[in-house]
C-alpha positions in Angstrom: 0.0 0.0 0.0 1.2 3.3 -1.1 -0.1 6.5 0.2 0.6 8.9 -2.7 -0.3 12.1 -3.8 -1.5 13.1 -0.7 -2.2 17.1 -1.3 0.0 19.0 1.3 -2.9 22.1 1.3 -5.1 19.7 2.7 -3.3 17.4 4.9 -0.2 19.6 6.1 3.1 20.2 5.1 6.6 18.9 6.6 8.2 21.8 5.7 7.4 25.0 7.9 4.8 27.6 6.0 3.4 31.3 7.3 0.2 30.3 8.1 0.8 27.2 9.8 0.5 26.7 13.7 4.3 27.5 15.4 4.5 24.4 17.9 5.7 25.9 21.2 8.9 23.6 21.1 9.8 25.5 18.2 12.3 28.9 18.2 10.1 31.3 16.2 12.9 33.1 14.8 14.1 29.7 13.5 10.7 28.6 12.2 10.2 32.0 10.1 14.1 30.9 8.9 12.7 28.0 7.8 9.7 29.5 6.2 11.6 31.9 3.7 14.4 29.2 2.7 14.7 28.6 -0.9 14.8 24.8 -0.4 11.9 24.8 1.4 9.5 22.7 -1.2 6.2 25.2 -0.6 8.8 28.3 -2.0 10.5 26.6 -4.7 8.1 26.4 -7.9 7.9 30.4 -7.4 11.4 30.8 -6.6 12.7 34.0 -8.6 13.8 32.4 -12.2 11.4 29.7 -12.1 8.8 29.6 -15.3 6.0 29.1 -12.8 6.6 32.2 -10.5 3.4 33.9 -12.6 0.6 30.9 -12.2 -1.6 32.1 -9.6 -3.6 28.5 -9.2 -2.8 26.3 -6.5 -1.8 23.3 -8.7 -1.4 20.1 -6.2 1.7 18.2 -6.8 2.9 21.3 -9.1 2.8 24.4 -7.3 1.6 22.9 -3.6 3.8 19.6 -2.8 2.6 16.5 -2.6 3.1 13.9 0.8 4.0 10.0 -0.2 3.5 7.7 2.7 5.2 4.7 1.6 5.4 1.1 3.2 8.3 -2.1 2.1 8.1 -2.7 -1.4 5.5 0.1 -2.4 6.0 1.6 -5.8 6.0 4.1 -7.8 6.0 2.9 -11.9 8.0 4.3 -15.0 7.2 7.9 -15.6 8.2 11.4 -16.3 6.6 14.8 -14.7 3.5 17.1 -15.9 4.9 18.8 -18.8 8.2 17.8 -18.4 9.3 19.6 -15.3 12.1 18.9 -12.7 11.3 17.6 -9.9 12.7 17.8 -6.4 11.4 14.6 -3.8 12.6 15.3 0.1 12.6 11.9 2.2 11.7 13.5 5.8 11.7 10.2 8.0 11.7 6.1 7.8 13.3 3.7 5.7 15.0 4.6 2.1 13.6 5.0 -1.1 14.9 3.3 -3.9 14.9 5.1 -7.2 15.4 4.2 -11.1 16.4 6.9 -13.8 16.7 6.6 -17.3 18.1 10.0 -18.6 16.0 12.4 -20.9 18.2 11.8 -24.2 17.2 8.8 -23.8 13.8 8.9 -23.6 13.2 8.3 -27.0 15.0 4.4 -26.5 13.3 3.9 -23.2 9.3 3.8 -25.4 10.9 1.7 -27.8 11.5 -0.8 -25.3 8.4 -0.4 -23.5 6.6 -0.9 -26.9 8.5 -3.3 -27.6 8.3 -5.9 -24.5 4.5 -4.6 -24.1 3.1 -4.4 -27.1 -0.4 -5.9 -25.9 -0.9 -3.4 -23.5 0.5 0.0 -25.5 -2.1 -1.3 -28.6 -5.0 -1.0 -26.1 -4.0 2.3 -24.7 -1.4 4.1 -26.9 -0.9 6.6 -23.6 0.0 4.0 -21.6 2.6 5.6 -20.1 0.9 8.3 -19.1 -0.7 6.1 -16.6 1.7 5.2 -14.4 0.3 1.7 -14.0 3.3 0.0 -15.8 6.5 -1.7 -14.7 9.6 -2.8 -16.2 12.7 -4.2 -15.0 15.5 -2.0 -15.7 17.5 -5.2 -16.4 15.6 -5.2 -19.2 16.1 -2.0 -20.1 19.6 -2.0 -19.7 19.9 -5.5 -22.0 18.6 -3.7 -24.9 21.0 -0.6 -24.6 18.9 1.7 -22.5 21.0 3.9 -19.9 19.3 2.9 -16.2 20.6 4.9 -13.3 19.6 4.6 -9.6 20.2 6.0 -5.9 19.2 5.1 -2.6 17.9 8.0 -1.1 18.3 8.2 2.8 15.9 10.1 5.1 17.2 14.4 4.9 17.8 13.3 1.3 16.6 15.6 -1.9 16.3 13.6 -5.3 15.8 16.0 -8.3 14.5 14.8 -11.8 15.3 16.2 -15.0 13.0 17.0 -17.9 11.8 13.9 -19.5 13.8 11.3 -17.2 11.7 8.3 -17.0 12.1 7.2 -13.5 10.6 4.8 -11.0 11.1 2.7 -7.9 10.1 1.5 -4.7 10.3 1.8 -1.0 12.5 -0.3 1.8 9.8 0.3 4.6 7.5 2.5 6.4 8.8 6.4 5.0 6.8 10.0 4.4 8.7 12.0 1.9 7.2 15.3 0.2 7.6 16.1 -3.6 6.7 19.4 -5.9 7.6 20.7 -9.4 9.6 23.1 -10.4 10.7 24.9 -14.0 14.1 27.4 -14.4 14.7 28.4 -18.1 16.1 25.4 -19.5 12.8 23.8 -19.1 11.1 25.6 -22.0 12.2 23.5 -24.9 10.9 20.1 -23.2 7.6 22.0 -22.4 7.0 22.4 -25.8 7.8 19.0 -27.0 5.4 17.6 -24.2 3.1 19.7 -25.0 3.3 18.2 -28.2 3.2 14.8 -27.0 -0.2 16.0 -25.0 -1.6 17.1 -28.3 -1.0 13.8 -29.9 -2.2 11.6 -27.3 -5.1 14.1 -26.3 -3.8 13.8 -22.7 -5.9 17.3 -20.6 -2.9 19.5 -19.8 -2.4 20.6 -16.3 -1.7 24.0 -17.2 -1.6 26.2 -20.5 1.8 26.1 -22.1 1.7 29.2 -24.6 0.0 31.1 -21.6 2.6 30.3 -19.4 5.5 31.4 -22.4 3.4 34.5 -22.8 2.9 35.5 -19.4 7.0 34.7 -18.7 8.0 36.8 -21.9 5.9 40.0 -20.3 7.5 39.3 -16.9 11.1 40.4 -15.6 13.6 38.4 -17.2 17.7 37.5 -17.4 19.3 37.5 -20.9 19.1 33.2 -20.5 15.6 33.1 -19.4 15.1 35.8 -22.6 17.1 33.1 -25.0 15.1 30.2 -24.3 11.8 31.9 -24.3 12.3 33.6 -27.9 13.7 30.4 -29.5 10.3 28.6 -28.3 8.4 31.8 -29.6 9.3 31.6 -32.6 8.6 27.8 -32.8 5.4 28.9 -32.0 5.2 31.8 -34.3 6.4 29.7 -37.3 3.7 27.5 -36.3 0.8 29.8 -35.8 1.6 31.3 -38.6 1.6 28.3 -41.4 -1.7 27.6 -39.4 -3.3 30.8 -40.3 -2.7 30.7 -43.7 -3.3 27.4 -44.2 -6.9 27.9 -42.8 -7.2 30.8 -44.8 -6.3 29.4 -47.8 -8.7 26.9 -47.4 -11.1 29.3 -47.1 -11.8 30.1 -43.2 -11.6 33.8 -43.8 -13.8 35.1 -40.7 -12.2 36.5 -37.9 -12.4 37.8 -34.1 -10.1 38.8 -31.3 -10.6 37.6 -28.5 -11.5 38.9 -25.1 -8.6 40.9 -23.7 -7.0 39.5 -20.2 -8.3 41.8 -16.9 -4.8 40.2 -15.6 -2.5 39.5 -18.4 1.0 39.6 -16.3 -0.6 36.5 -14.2 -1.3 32.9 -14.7 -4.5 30.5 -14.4 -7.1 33.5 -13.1 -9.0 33.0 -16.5 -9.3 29.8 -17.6 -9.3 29.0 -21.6 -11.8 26.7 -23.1 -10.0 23.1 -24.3 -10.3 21.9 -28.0 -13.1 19.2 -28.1 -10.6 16.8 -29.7 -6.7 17.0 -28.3 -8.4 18.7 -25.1 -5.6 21.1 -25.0 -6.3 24.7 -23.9 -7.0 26.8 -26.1 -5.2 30.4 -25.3 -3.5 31.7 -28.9 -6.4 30.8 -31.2 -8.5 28.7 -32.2 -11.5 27.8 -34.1 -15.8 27.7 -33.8 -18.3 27.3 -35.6 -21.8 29.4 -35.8 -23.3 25.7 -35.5 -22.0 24.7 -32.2 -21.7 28.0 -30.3 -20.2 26.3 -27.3 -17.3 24.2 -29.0 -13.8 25.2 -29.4 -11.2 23.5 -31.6 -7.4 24.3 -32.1 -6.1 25.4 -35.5 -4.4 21.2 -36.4 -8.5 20.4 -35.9 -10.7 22.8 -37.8 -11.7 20.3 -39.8 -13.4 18.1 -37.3 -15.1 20.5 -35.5 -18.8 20.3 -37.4 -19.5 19.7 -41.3 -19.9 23.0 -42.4 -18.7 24.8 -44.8 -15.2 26.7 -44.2 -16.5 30.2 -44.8 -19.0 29.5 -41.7 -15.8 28.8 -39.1 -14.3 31.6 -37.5 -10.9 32.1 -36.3 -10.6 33.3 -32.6 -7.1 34.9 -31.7 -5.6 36.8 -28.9 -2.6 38.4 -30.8 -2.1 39.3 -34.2 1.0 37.9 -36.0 2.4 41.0 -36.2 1.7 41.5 -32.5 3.8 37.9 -31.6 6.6 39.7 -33.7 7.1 42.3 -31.9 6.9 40.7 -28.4 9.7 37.7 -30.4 11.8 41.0 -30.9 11.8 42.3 -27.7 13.0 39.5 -26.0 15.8 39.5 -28.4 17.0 43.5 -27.8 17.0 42.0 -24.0 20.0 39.6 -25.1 22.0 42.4 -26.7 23.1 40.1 -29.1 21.4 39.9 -32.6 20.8 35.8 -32.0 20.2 33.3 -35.2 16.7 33.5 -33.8 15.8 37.5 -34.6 17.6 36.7 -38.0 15.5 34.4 -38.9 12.3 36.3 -37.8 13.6 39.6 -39.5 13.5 37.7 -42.7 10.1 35.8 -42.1 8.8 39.7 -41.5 10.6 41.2 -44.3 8.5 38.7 -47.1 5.1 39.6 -47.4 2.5 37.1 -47.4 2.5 35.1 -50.4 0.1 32.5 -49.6 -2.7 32.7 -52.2 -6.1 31.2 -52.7 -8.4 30.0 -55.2 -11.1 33.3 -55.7 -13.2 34.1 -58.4 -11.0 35.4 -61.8 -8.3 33.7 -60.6 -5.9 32.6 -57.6 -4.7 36.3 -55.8 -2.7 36.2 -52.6 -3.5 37.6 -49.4 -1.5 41.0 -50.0 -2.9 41.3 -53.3 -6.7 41.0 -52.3 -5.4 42.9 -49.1 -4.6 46.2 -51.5 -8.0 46.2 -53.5 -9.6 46.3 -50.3 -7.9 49.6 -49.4 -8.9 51.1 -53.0 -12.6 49.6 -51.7 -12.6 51.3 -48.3 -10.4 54.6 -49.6 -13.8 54.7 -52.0 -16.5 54.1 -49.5 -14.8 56.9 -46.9 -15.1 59.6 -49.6 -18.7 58.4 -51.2 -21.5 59.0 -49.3 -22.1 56.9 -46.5 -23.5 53.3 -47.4 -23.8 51.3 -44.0 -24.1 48.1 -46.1 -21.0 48.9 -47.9 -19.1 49.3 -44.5 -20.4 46.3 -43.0 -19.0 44.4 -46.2 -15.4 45.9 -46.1 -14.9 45.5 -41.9 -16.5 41.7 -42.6 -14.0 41.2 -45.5 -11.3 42.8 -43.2 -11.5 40.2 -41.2 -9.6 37.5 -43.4 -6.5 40.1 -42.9 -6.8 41.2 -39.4 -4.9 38.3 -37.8 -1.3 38.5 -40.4 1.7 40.8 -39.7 2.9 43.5 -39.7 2.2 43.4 -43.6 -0.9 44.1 -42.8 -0.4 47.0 -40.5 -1.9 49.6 -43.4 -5.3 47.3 -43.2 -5.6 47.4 -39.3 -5.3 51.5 -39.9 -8.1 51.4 -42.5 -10.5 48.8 -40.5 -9.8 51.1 -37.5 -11.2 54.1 -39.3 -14.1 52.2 -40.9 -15.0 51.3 -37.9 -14.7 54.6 -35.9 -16.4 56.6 -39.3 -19.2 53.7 -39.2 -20.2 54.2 -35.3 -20.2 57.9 -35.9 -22.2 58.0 -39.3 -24.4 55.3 -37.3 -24.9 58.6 -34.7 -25.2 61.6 -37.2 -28.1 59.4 -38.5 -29.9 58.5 -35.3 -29.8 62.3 -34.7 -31.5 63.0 -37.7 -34.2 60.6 -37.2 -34.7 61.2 -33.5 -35.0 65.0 -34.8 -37.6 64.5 -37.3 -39.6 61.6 -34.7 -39.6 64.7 -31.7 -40.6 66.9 -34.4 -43.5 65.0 -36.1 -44.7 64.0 -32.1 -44.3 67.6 -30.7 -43.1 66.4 -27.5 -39.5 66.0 -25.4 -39.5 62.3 -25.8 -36.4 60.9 -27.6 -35.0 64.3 -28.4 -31.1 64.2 -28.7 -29.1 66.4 -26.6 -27.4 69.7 -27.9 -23.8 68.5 -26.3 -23.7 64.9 -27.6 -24.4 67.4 -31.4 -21.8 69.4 -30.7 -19.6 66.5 -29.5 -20.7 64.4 -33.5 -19.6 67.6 -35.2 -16.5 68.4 -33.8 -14.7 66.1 -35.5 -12.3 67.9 -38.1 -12.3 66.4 -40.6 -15.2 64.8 -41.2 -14.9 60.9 -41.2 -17.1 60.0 -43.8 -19.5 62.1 -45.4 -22.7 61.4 -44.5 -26.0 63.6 -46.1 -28.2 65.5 -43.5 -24.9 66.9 -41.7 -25.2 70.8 -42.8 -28.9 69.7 -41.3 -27.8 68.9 -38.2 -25.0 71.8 -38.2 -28.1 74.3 -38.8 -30.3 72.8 -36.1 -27.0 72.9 -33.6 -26.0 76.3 -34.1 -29.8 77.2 -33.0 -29.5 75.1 -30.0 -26.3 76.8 -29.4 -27.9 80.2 -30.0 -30.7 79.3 -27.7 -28.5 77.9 -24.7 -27.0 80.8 -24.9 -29.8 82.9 -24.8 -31.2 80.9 -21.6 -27.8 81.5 -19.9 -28.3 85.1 -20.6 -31.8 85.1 -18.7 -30.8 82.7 -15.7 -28.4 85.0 -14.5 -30.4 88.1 -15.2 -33.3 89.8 -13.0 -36.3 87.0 -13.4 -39.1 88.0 -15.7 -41.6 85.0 -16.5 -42.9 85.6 -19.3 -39.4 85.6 -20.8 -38.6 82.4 -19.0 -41.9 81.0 -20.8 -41.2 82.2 -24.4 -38.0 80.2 -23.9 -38.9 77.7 -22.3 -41.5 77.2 -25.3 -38.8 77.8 -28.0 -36.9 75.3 -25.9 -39.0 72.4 -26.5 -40.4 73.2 -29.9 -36.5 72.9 -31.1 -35.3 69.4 -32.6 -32.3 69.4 -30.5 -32.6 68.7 -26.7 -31.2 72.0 -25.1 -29.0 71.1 -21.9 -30.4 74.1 -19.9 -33.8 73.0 -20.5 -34.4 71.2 -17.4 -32.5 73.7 -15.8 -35.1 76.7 -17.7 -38.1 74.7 -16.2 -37.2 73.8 -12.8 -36.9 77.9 -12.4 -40.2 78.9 -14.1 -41.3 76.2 -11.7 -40.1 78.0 -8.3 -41.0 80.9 -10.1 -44.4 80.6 -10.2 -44.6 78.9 -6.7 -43.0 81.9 -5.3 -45.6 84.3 -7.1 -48.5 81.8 -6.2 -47.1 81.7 -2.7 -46.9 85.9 -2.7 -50.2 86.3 -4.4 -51.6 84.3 -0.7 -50.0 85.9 1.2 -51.3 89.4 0.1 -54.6 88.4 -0.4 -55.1 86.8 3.5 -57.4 89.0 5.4 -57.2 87.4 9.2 -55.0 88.9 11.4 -51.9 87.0 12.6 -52.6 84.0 10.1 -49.1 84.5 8.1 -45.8 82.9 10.1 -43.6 85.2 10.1 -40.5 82.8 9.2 -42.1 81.4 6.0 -42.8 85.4 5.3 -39.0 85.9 5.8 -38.3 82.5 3.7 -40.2 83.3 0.7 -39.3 87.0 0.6 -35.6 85.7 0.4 -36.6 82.7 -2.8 -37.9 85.8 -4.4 -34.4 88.1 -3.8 -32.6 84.9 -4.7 -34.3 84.3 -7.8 -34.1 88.3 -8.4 -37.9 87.8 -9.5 -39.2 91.1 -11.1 -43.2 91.0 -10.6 -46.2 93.0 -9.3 -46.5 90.0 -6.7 -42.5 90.3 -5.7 -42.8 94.4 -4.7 -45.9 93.9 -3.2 -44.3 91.3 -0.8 -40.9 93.6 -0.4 -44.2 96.1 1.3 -45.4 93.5 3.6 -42.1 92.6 4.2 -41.0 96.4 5.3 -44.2 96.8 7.3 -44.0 93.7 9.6 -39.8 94.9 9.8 -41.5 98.1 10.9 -44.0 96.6 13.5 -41.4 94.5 15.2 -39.4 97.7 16.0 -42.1 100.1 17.4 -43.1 96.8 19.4 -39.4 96.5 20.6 -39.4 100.6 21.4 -42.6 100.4 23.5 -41.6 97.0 25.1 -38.3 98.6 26.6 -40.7 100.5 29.0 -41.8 102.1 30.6 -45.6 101.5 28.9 -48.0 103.9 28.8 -51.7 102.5 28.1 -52.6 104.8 25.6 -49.5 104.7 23.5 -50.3 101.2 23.5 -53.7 101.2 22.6 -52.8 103.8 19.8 -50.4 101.6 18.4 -52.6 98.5 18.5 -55.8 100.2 16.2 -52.5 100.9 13.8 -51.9 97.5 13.8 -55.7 96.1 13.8 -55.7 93.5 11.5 -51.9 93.1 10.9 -52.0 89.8 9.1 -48.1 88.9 10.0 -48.4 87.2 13.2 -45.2 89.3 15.1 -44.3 87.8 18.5 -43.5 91.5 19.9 -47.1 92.5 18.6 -48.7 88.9 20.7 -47.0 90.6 23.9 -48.0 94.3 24.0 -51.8 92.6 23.2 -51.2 90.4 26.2 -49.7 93.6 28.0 -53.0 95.9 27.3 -55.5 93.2 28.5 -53.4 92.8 31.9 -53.4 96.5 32.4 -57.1 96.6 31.6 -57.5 93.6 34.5 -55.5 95.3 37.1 -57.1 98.8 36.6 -60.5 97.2 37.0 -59.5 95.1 40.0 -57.9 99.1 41.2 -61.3 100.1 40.8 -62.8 97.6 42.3 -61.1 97.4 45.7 -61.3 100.9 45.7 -65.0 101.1 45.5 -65.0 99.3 49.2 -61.9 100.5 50.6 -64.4 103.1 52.5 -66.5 100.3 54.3 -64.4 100.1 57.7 -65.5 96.5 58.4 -63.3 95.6 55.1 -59.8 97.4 56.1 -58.7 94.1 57.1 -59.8 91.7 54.7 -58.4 93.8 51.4 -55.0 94.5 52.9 -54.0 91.5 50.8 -55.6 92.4 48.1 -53.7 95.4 47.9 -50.2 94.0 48.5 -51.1 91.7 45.6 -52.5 94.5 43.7 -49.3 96.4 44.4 -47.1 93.4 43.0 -48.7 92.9 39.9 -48.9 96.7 39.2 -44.9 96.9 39.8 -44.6 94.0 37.1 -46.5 96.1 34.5 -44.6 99.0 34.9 -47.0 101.2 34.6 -46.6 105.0 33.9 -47.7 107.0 37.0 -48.1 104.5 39.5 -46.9 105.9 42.1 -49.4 108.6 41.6 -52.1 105.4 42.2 -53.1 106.4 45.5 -51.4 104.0 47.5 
């Protein structure tokens, strides 16, 4: 029994990590030691370098180690890494492990043999060895000329693998050892040829392989790391490139980038869809099919993705040719050096594309057809706009799109096709949204003055498309107009000026931007003169608030409103301002009864309800009350028997009459 592949993110690690538990018998300062070391297996696949320090997924038994709990004579059978990477296996505790190797060179001599002394079992699975259910005796191996090496590897032990190195073997005993990937530049050739390998035995790859080249070539990089990624570029280059024109040759001209990456400097965040046949991932191109929406095939399979016609498959890609050029030749200005490799690409860029296919009239190649579609589009941008003659020439486009730098003139002239078709597209909504609002008399639908202005300040013109003078006409009115509502807003308000605009405002084709600004006004306008017009005509006294007289007298200075309505107001306004002060002179005392009664048949029937006014009221019918009582205990004060029961009366009466302050008291009597 073999406890294998046992995923350290889930079952622990015997290597120290950051966010693991520190055991109290452990020095912390010696555990975070521990944590940050380069041969610690959890740091080393992302070790500055490595090929994998971009992928961001948490890849068991690639980028997270794996824990093998072996037992005597538990195995391990005849097999070489995911994609061909190194390998390093630490032995933490127990008995040895006892390893086979066959070296990669000889990798090629290791199949034959296995073929050859099992050829029952690799006819009924020609990926047998991608199984790791098979076993040979390396004496066997080594009887037929195939290099076998082995090691004993003791407990505190690393074993590393090379790219491609067959190896195998088996344990002495009860052990735990812990094993993860790992890829520095020297990798990248034997990624490619597995990837390969993959393709031909439609073996699911673990992770994307011209991602992970792409995603390297964009990263920091030394001049070796730059050498082997630009030779296998341009492997793939050469071969994306014969695959493009051999698809368009055959007549797949449609065409479509693909979705940008949100993260292209990192690895595995988006996931490609895999070609329905090799089940490879699909990241450079590769081809669908308006029949099956959902299926996906790579460029060496276009042909079995449906039974349709070629012209109904459309190539998917995420870089232009010219576009894997230029990123070939950057990574070969990094090495200084002018290698064989930028040679060789030079001189694939320097010939144009000669590749040619059967058309009507005869067999023109792809520059050829490439230069009468410029005269075509040159045509269409200075006849008068023909949206079906656009859609044709960015549709044709799209059989040149995806080609070199050759092509570069094409890209310019789709680019402004496309730019002069959206805005034509505009200019001509406009119009007919102008003459909908107009036939309709309303607001609904109308297009605003700014997004005009915004169509016609283009200089020059992209295309020419009739009804533009139109338009400039009914924008220079709108223009005219906002300017005139501009004018008014921040002049003294008068509404029926505010109305005639407002009116020419929404009779005009173009949606003026002030306009809802224009109406919101008239609006508070009219409230405040509605509001004014109440006030004035309220006849009961004290039924208007002061502070909303105050607040709406201010709207009205705010909005600088000239109006019969708005003086009027200003009146009341000054006459309550008036009130409050006498009130505030006669309050300071001390108060004489009839200047108060005088002053209150003024002020009978003061609508504004004044506070100061409430008080002197309250002040005249308290004086009344103690005069009367005066009277009144006066009228007795001559019956003897009563001497003693008004004395407090009168020191009560004397009280309230020092609290009113009333002129000539003292004079009372008393």
């Amino acid at each position: 029994m073999y406890g294998s592949d046992l995923d350290t993110f889930e079952y622990g690690s015997g290597f120290p990590r950051a966010n693991d538990k520190i055991p109290e018998s452990v020095d912390p300062t010696m555990w975070n030691e521990y944590c940050a070391n380069s041969w610690n297996l959890n740091n080393l696949p992302k070790l500055k370098g490595s090929m994998l320090h971009s992928v961001h997924q948490n890849i068991a038994g690639v980028m997270v180690p794996w824990l093998y709990v072996g037992m005597l004579f538990s195995s391990f059978c005849w097999h070489f890494e995911d994609h061909c990477f190194y390998s390093m296996n630490y032995l933490h505790w127990g008995e040895p492990k006892c390893w086979y190797s066959v070296p990669g060179r000889e990798s090629n001599a290791f199949e034959k043999v296995m073929r050859m002394s099992l050829p029952d079992l690799f006819d009924a699975q020609p990926d047998l060895l991608f199984q790791l259910v098979t076993m040979l005796s390396p004496s066997v191996l080594k009887q037929n000329g195939v290099s076998v090496y082995t090691v004993l590897q003791e407990p505190g032990n690393f074993v590393v693998t090379f790219p491609r190195s067959f190896h195998g073997g088996f344990n002495l005993g009860m052990n735990c050892a812990e094993a993860v990937n790992f890829a520095p530049a020297d990798w990248i050739p034997h990624g490619g040829l597995c990837a390969d390998l993959y393709r031909l035995y439609r073996k699911p790859a673990v992770i994307s392989h011209e991602e992970l080249l792409f995603v390297a070539a964009k990263s920091n990089h030394s001049t070796m790391d730059s050498r082997f990624l630009e030779t296998e570029l341009l492997k793939l280059f050469m071969k994306e490139r014969a695959l493009r024109e051999c698809l368009w040759k055959n007549g797949v001209v449609r065409s479509v980038p693909m979705s940008p990456r949100r993260y292209p400097e990192y690895m595995g965040i988006e996931e490609d869809p895999t070609c329905i046949i090799c089940r490879q991932y699909l990241f450079l191109s590769s081809i669908s099919c308006r029949c099956r929406p959902s299926a996906f095939v790579c460029l060496e399979h276009w042909q079995h993705i449906c039974e349709c016609e070629p012209r109904k498959h459309r190539l998917l890609y995420r870089h232009t040719l010219a576009e894997l050029n230029s990123l070939i030749c950057t990574l070969g200005e990094c090495n200084l050096l002018e290698t064989q490799n930028s040679k060789m690409l030079s001189n694939v860029s320097d010939n144009t594309c000669a590749v040619a296919r059967k058309v009507d009239g005869g067999q023109p190649t792809l520059v050829e057809l490439a230069q009468q579609w410029l005269l075509c589009s040159a045509n269409a941008l200075r006849n008068p706009f023909n949206k079906v003659v656009f859609q044709k020439l960015l549709k044709e486009a799209e059989q040149f799109l995806w080609a070199g730098s050759e092509m570069d003139t094409v890209r310019n002239m789709n680019r402004k096709l496309t730019e002069a078709l959206s805005w034509a597209e505009r200019v001509q909504n406009c119009l007919q949204l102008m003459e909908t609002s107009s036939d309709s008399g309303g607001e609904v639908n109308r297009i605003s003055d700014l997004e005009v202005a915004e169509l016609l300040d283009c200089n020059p013109m992209p295309c020419h498309v009739p009804g533009v003078l139109k338009l400039k006409d009914y924008a220079e009115e709108a223009q005219k107009l906002a300017g005139e509502i501009e004018f008014v807003l921040s002049s003294p308000i008068k509404l029926p000026e505010l109305e005639d605009l407002y009116r020419r405002s929404c009779n005009l084709q173009i949606y003026v931007h002030r306009h809802n600004e224009l109406k919101l006004k008239i609006s508070l306008v009219k409230d405040c003169i509605e509001s004014a017009r109440r006030y004035l005509a309220e006849k009961c006294p004290a039924s208007i608030s002061i502070d909303s007289l105050y607040n709406l007298n201010s709207q009205i200075i705010q909005l600088q409103l000239l109006h019969p309505e708005a003086k009027l107001l200003g009146d009341l306004v000054e006459k309550t301002e008036s009130c409050y002060s006498q009130c505030a002179d006669l309050l300071k005392g001390p108060l004489s009864l009839e200047d108060v009664e005088r002053f209150l048949q003024q002020m009978d029937g003061f609508t504004v309800d004044v506070p100061e006014l409430k008080l002197l009221k309250q002040y005249r019918l308290q004086t009344i009350s103690w005069i009367s009582r005066y009277k009144s205990i006066w009228s007795h004060i001559y019956e003897r028997d009563n001497y003693h029961i008004l004395a407090d009366e009168l020191s009560t009466l004397l009280e309230d009459g020092m609290s009113l302050e009333i002129e000539g008291f003292a004079s009372c009597g008393f």
